[in-house]
C-alpha positions as CSV (number, residue, x, y, z in Angstrom):
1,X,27.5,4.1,-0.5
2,X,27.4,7.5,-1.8
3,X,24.8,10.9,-0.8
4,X,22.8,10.2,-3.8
5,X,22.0,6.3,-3.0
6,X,21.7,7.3,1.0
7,X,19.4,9.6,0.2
8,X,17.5,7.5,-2.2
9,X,17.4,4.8,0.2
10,X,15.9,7.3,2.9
11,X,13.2,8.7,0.7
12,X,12.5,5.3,-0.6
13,X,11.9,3.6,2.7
14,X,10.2,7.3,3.8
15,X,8.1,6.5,0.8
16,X,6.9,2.6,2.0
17,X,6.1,4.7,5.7
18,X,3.7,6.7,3.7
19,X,2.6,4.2,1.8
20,X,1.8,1.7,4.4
21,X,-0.1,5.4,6.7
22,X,-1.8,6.0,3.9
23,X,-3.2,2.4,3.6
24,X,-3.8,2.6,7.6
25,X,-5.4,6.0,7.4
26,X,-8.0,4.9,4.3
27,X,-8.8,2.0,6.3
28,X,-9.8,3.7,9.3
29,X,-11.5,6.3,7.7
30,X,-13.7,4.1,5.7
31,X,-14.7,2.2,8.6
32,X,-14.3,5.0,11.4
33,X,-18.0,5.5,11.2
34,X,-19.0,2.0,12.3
35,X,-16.7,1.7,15.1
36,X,-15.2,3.6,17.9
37,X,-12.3,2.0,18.2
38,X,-10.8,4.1,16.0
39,X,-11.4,7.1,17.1
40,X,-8.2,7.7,19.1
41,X,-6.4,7.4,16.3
42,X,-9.1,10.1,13.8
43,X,-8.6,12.5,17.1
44,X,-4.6,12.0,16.7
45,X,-4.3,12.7,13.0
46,X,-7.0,15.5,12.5
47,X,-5.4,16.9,15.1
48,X,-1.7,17.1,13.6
49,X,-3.2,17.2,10.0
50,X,-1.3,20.2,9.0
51,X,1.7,19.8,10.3
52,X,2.1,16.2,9.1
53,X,1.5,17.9,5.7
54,X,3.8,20.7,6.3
55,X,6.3,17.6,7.2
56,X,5.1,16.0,4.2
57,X,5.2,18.9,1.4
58,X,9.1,20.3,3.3
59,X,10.4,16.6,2.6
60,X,9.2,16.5,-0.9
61,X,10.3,20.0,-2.0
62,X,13.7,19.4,-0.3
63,X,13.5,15.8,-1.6
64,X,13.1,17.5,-5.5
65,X,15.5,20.3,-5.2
66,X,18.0,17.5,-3.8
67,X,17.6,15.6,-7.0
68,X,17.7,18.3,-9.4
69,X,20.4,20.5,-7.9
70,X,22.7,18.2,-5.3
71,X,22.2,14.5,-7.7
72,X,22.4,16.6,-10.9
73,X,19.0,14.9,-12.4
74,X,17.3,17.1,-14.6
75,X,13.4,17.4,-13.9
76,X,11.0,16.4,-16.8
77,X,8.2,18.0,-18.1
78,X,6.1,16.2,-16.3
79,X,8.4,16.6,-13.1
80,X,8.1,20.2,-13.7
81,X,4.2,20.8,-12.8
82,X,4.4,18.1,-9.8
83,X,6.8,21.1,-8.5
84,X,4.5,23.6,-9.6
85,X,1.5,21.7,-7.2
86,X,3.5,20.5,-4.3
87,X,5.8,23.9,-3.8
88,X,3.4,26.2,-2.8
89,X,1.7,23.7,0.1
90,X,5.1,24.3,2.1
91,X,4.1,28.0,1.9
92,X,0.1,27.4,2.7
93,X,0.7,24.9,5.3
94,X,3.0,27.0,7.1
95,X,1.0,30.3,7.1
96,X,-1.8,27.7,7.9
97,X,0.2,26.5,10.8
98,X,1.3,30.0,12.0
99,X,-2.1,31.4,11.9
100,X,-3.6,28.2,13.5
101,X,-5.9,28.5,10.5
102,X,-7.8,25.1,10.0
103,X,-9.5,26.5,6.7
104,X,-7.0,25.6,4.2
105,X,-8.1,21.9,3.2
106,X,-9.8,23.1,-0.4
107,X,-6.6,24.3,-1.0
108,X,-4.5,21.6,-0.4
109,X,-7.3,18.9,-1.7
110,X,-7.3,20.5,-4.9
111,X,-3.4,20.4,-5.4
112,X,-2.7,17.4,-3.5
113,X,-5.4,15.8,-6.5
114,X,-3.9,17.8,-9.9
115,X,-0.7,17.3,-9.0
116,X,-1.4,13.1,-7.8
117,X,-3.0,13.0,-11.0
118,X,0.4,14.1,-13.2
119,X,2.2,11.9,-10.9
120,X,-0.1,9.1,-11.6
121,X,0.1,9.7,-15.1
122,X,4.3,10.0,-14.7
123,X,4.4,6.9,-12.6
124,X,1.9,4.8,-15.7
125,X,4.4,6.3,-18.5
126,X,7.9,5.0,-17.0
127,X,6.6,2.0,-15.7
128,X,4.3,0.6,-18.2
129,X,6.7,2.2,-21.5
130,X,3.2,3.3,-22.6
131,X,2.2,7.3,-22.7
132,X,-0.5,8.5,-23.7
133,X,0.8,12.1,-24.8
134,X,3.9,12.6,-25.6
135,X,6.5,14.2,-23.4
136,X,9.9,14.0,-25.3
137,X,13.1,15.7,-24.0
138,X,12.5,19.3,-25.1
139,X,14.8,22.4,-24.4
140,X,16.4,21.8,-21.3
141,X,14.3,19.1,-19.8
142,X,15.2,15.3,-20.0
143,X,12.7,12.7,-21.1
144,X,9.8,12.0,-18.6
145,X,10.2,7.9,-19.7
146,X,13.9,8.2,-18.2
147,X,13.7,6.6,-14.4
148,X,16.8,7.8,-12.2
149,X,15.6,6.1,-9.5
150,X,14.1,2.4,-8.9
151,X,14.1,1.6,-5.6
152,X,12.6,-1.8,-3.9
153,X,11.7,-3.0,-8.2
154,X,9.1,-0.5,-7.8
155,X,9.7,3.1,-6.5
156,X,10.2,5.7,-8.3
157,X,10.5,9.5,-8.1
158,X,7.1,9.7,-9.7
159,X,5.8,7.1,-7.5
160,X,7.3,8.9,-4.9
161,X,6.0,12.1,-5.4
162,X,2.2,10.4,-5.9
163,X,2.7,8.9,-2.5
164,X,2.8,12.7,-1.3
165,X,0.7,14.2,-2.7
166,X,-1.7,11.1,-1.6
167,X,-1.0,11.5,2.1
168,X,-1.2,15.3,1.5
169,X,-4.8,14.6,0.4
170,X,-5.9,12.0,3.3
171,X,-4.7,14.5,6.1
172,X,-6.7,17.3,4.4
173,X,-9.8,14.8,4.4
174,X,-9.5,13.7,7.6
175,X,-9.3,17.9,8.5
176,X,-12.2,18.7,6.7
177,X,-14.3,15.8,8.1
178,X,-13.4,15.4,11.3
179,X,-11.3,19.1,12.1
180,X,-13.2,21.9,14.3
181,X,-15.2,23.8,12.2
182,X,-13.9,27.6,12.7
């Protein structure tokens, strides 16, 4: 086994972790209201939320540039502005983190959502051979359709990349519902 299929067999099964948290987290928010059984678990994560997204956003920024400099895989269009909203939450969450700032959910919401929309969108257009604007291979950049990755029958870099961004989103909800107001 070589670096790139270790590594795509690491963010793959990283990506099924945060598939399946995600899952657990939506679960237990939805019904977190209605029982206090989970409440342990709401204290745990709005606690940590910013650092697991720190965590999150680091391993997906690495994860990119790994692909794109390391695997050789030129990014898409498409690829392109999923960099352009998951980049700069490395830099928020850590300032966040350093200045114990709790404030910085609107921030995060609102790129976690833009750039899990494009992703959405990417992960639709490779899967399903069906895209609804065109994104061709222009300049430098390869075709979005063109999958490098299919891990499990189903993963994807897209589909990884949504899967961030989505657990991105439900830390910053859980923060902005349940975190100390400041």
């Amino acid at each position: 086994m070589n670096l790139v299929d270790l590594i795509n067999k690491i963010l793959a099964g990283l990506t099924i972790a945060g598939q399946v948290i995600f899952l657990v987290l939506l679960i237990c928010l939805i019904f977190s209201r209605k029982s206090k059984a989970f409440q342990p678990l709401v204290k745990f994560v709005t606690d940590r939320a910013i650092i697991f997204s720190l965590i999150i956003a680091l391993t997906a920024t690495l994860g990119s540039l790994f692909y794109s400099e390391i695997a050789g895989y030129e990014p898409c269009k498409l690829c392109w502005f999923q960099r352009i909203f998951m980049y700069p939450q490395v830099i928020i969450l850590i300032i966040a983190l350093a200045k114990k700032d709790q404030r910085i959910n609107d921030y995060t919401l609102v790129l976690s959502i833009i750039g899990g929309l494009i992703a959405a969108f990417h992960y639709f257009s490779q899967v399903s051979g069906i895209s609804l604007l065109p994104c061709a291979a222009i300049g430098y950049s390869v075709s979005c359709a063109r999958r490098f990755v299919m891990e499990f029958g189903y993963l994807t870099i897209p589909l990884m990349s949504l899967s961030a961004f989505a657990l991105i989103f439900i830390f910053a909800v859980y923060q902005k519902i349940f975190g100390r107001k400041v």
